[in-house]
N, C-alpha and C positions, 0 to 999 in steps of 0.2 A: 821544287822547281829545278827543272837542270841548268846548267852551266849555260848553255845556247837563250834559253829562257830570261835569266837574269843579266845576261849583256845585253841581250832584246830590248829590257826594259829599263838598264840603265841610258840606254843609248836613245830609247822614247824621250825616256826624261830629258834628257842633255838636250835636245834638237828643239822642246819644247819650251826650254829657258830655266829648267832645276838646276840649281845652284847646288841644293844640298840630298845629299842619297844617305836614305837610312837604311841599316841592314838584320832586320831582327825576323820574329816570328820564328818560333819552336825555338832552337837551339841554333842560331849561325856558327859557334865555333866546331857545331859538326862535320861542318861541309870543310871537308880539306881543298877545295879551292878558295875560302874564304882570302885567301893575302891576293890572289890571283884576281877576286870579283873588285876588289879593293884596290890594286894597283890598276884596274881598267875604269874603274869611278876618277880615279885622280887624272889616266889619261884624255878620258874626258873631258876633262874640267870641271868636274864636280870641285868648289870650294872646301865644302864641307863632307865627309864622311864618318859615317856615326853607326858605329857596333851596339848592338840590347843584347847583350848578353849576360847570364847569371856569374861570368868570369870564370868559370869550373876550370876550363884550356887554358886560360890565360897562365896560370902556375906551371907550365910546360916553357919555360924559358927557350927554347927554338920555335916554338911557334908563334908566341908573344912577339920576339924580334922578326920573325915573317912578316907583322901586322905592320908591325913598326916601319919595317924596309918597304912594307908595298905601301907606306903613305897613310897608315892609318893614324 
């Protein structure tokens, strides 16, 4: 899914009355706009924001704090 795509459908959701935006299927820590889809969930008002991922990236200490920073 591209970038344009997943703000698409975070922003369906929010308009709709989703509180909460999960972000899994395959690998999300692949996608290096993953802190960027994530600070746009929180500008939204999504309450909740929730990564499925196997944590492989997460052991990258700058990109961990990325997540962090964008409200994960």
């Amino acid at each position: 899914m591209s970038a344009e795509q997943a703000h698409g459908w975070l922003t369906w959701g929010r308009a709709r009355g989703a509180t909460g935006a999960w972000l899994g299927g395959g690998e999300p820590t692949l996608r290096s706009d993953l802190p960027t889809l994530v600070r746009a969930a929180r500008r939204l008002g999504y309450e909740d924001v929730v990564v499925q991922t196997n944590g492989l990236r997460l052991s990258y200490a700058a990109y961990a704090d990325a997540l962090v920073r964008a409200g994960l």
